[in-house]
N, C-alpha and C positions, 0 to 999 in steps of 0.2 A: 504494500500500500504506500500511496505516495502523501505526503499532507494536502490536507483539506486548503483550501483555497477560505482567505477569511469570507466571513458570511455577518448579514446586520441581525442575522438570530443569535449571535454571540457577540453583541454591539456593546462597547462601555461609551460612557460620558467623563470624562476624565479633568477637573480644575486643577492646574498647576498653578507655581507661584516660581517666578525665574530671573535672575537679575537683570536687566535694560544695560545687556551688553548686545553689540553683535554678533552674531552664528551662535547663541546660546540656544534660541528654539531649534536650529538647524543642529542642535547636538538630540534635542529631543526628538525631531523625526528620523531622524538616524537610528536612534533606540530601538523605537519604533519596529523600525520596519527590520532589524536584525533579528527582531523575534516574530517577524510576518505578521507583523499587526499593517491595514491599509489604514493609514488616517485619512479621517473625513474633517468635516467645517472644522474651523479654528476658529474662534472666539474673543476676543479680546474684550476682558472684562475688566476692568483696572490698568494704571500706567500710570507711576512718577519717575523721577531721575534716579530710582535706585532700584525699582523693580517690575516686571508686568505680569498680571495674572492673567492668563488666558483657559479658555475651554476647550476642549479636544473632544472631539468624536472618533474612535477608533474601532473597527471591527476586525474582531478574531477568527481564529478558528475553530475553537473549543474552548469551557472551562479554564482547561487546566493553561491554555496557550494566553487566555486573556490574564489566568494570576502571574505570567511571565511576564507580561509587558508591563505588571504593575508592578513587580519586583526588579523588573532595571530599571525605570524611571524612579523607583526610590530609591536605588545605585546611584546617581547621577549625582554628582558633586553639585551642589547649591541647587540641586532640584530639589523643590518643596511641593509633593504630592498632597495637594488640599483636602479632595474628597477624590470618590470613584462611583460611580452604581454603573448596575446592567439596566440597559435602556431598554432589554425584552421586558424583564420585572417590571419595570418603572409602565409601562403602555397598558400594562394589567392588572397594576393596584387599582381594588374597588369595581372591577368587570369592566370590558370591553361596548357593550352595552345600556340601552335606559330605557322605558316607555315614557312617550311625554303626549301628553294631549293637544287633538287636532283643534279642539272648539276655545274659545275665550269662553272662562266662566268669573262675570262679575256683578251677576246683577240677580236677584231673585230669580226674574223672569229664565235667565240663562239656565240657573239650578232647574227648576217648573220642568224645562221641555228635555235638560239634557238626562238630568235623574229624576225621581218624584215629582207631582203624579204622573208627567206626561211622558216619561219612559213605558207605564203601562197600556197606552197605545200601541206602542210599537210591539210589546210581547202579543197581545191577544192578537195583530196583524198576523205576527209569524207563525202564534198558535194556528192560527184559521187558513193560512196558506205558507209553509213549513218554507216551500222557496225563496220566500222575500227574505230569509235570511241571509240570502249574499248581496242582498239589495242594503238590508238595514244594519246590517253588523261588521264586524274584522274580518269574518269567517274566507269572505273572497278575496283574499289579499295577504292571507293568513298562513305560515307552512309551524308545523311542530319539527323541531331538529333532537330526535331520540334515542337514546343509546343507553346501554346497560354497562359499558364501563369495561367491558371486557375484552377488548379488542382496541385500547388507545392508538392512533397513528402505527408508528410499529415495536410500540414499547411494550405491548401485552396487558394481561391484566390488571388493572389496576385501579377498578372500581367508580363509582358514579362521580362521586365528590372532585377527583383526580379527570374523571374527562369533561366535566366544564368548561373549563378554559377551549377546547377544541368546541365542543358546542355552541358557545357566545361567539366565539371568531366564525362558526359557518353561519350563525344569524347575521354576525356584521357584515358575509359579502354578500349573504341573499341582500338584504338591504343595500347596500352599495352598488352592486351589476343588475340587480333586477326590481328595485323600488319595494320588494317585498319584504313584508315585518317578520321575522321570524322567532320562536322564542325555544330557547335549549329547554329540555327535557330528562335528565337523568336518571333511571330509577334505578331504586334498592332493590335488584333482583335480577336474577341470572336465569331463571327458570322459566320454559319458553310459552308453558299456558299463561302465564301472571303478565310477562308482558305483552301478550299480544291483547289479554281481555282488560290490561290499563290503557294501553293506548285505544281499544272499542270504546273505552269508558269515555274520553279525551275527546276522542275526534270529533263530534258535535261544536267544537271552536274553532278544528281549523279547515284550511279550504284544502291540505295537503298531508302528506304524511314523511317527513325524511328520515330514514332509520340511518344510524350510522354505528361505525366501529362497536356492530357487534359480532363476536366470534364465529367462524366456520365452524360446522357444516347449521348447527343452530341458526345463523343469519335467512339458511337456505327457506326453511319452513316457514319463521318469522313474516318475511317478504311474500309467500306464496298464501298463506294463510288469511294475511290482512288484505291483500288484493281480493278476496277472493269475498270477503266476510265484509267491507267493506264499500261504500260507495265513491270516496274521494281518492285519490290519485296518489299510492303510495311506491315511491323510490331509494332504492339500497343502492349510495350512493358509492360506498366502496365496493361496488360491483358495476354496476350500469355508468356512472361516471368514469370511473377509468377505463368502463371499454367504449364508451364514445370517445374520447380526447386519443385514447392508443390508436383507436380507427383511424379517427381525421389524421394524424400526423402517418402512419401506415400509409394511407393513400398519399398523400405526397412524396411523401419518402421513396415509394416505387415509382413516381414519375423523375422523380432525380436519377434513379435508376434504370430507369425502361423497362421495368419488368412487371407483369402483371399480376396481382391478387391470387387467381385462381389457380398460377404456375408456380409460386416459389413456395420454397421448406420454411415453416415456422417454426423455433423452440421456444417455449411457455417457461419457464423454472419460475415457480411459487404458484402453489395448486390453493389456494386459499380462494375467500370470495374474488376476487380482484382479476387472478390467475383464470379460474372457473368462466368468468366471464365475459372475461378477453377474447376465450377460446370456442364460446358460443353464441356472443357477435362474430365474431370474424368469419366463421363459418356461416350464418347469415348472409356474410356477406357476401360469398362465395370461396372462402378460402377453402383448398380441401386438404392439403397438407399440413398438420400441426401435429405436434409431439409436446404431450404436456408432463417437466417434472417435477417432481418435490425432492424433499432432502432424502428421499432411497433412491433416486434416477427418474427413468422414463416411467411415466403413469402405464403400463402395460396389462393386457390381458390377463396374464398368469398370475398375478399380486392377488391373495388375499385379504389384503390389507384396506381396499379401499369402500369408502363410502359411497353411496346411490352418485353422485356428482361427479366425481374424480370415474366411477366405473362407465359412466355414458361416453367420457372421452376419451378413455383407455385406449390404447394405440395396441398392433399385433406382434410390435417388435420388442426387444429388453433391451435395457443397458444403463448408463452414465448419462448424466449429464454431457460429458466428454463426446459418448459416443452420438448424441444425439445431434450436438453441434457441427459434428465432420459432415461438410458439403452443405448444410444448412445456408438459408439467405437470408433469414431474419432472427434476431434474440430478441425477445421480449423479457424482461426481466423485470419479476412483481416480488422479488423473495427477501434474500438478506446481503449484507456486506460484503462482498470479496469470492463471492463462491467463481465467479470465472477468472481465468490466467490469460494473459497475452496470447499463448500457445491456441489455447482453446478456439478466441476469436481469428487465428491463423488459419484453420482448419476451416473453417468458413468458406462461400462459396467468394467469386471475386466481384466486387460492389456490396459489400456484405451492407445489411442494416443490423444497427446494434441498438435498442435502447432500453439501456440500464436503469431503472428506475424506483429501488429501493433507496430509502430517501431518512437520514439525509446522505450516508454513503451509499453510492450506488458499487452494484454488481462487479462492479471494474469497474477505477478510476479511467476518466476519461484521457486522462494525460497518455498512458499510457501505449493507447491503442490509436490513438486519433486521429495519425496519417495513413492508416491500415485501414479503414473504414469505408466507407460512401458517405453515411449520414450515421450520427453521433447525438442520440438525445437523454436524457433525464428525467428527473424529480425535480431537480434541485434549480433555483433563478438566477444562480451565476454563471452558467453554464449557456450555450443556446440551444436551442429546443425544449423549452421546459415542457412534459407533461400534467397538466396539471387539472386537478377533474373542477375549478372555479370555470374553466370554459366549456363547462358544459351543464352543469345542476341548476345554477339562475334562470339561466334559459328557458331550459327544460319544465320549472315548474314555472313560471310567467308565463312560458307559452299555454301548459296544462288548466292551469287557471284561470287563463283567458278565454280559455273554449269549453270552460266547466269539462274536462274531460273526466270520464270516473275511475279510466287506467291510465298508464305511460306504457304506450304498448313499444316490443320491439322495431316494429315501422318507426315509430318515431327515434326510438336509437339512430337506426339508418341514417334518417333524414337531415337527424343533427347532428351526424358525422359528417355527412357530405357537405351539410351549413358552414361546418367551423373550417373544412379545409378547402372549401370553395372561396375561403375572403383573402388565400393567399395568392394573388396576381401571380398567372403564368411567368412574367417577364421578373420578377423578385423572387423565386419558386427557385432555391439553394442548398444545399447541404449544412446551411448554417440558419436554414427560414423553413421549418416546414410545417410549422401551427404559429398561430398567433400570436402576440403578445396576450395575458393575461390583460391588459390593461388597456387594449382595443375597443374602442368604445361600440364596436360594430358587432362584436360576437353577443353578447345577451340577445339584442332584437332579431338576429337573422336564425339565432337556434331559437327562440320563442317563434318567430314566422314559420321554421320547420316541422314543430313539433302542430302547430295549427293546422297545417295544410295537412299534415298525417293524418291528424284527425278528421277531415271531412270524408 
């Protein structure tokens, strides 16, 4: 493994205190960067004739890499290290999140119509015609973001209270890319009847349903149950989001290529939700070669091992990881840190597509392999090509909602994969461009426009 490139998820805020000489700060960014910190804005808070305080923005690479940069800079002769914080910490004291009201309330009259008595109008409306509740309530505008805690990002179990934070940050982008309120949900419980009959209990508020980081093969029923049991439009976004964004950047990537979908060798490594279905979109899509494995190799026939998911896609061949990747044209990687070697992606067919997207190391550092490749993409936003499933979930449900849909069928996958790699221009369409920026202002309405047209 090569080091991590710094990232602003390991961001400090750093006040020094330095004497009003010259090349002193230039002894500080020097520091700095000897311990691979990138400094960002400079500050200048204070300055007389005998000293100046300034602020640093610096990001690291880890932990441990950022108490390095704070341990030379208190090295530094007549450097006075004031304060320090993490700027992750600091953006998350007190939640990410707030409800705040749409109406002025000042005056009796404003109380009367918005609560008592004349809120009683509006229930016995809804009583008497159950519909007008997306007319008169949140309910249309509304997604629940749900998780059981068991399945954090890729840090594992680790319970309701502990995946908040992930929760509140997927409300802030519904809200952000798609105008939609959404509110985290966490429940005390692992067990798959209790949470499917709390969120039956729930869904009367909202107009959607987003389940998230909860464990394989559990997740599988969860999803298939409430659709099923359910009238509003519910999406398991660590499955259906990463196989829309892997589609969209897949289809372009083979046009950098010249090769088409339905010809080349896929390898899957991480059979988990994610893994699962990548492999049944893509197949959708027409893929017909795919080889999916987990941490014992290739998901094959012969395995006893597997569950109802992993045995629908079981392949007729055995082997490694290794052996699956000889002659292969595409790596999809949904699994852990380091599991491929340079060798591995050598064996590969020539224009290979690799992308590594266990997150925040991927599969194989990108350095490594990167003149060896065709196209090179990720997890991670310092990198190019991020995958990342915010270009596809906003969309998805603002289009859903828009068109009161009561499922997000896989048509609609389809359509918002072709949406999100259809906004990359043929003539800027590169082996360093082949999904969007996250931050496109063009991807929420054109995947909400796909997901409608699906619908009719």
């Amino acid at each position: 493994m090569v080091s991590l490139n710094p990232s602003s998820s390991f961001s400090l805020k750093i006040q020094i205190e330095i004497p009003n000489r010259p090349g002193t700060l230039a002894s500080v960014m020097s520091a700095i960067a000897s311990k691979g910190g990138s400094l960002g804005d400079i500050s200048l808070l204070q300055r007389n004739h005998k000293y100046t305080q300034r602020e640093l923005t610096v990001d690291a690479s880890s932990n441990e890499n950022a108490e390095a940069i704070i341990t030379t800079l208190e090295s530094l002769p007549k450097v006075k290290v004031i304060s320090y914080s993490d700027r992750t910490f600091a953006i998350h004291q007190g939640g990410k999140i707030r409800i705040e009201s749409k109406l002025p309330l000042k005056s009796q009259s404003d109380l009367a119509m918005a609560y008592t008595p004349g809120v009683g109008r509006i229930c016995r409306a809804i009583a008497s015609a159950p519909e007008q509740v997306y007319a008169l309530t949140i309910k249309s505008n509304t997604v629940a973001v749900i998780t059981d805690g068991s399945a954090v990002l890729g840090l594992g179990n680790l319970g309701p209270e502990a995946a908040l934070p992930v929760m509140e940050g997927k409300a802030l982008l519904f809200k952000e890319f798609a105008g939609l309120d959404a509110f985290p949900v966490c429940l005390d419980t692992q067990d798959t009847d209790q949470i499917i009959e709390t969120i039956k209990h729930i869904a009367p508020v909202f107009g959607g349903i987003n389940i998230e980081d909860i464990a394989a093969p559990r997740c599988f029923e969860i999803e298939k149950r409430l659709k099923e049991e359910l009238d509003i439009p519910v999406f398991h976004d660590d499955q259906h989001g990463t196989a829309i964004v892997v589609l969209a950047a897949l289809y372009n990537a083979l046009k950098v290529v010249g090769k088409e979908l339905e010809e080349v060798t896929i390898v899957i490594n991480g059979a988990g939700a994610a893994g699962i279905a990548v492999a049944r979109l893509l197949k959708k899509a027409g893929a017909d070669k795919i080889m999916l494995c987990d941490s014992k190799g290739i998901i094959s026939q012969d395995r006893q091992d597997l569950n109802p998911q992993k045995r629908e896609l079981a392949a007729t061949s055995a082997g490694t990881l290794t052996t699956a990747l000889d002659g292969a044209d595409v790596f999809l990687g949904l699994s852990v840190p380091g599991v491929v070697n340079p060798e591995m992606i050598y064996s590969m067919t020539r224009d290979a597509i690799v992308f590594a997207m266990a997150n925040p190391i991927p599969e194989i550092q990108p350095e490594l392999i990167y003149d060896d490749v065709a196209v090179m993409a990720t997890g991670r936003s310092d990198y190019p090509n991020q995958i990342n499933n915010v270009l596809a979930f906003p969309g998805i449900f603002r289009g859903a909602l828009d068109c009161r849909a009561r499922e997000i069928t896989t048509n609609m996958y389809l359509e918002a994969a072709k949406a999100i790699a259809a906004l990359i221009d043929p003539q800027d369409l590169d082996r360093e461009h082949v999904i969007p920026s996250v931050f496109d202002p063009r991807v929420a309405s054109a995947v909400a426009t796909a997901v409608r047209k699906a619908h009719i």
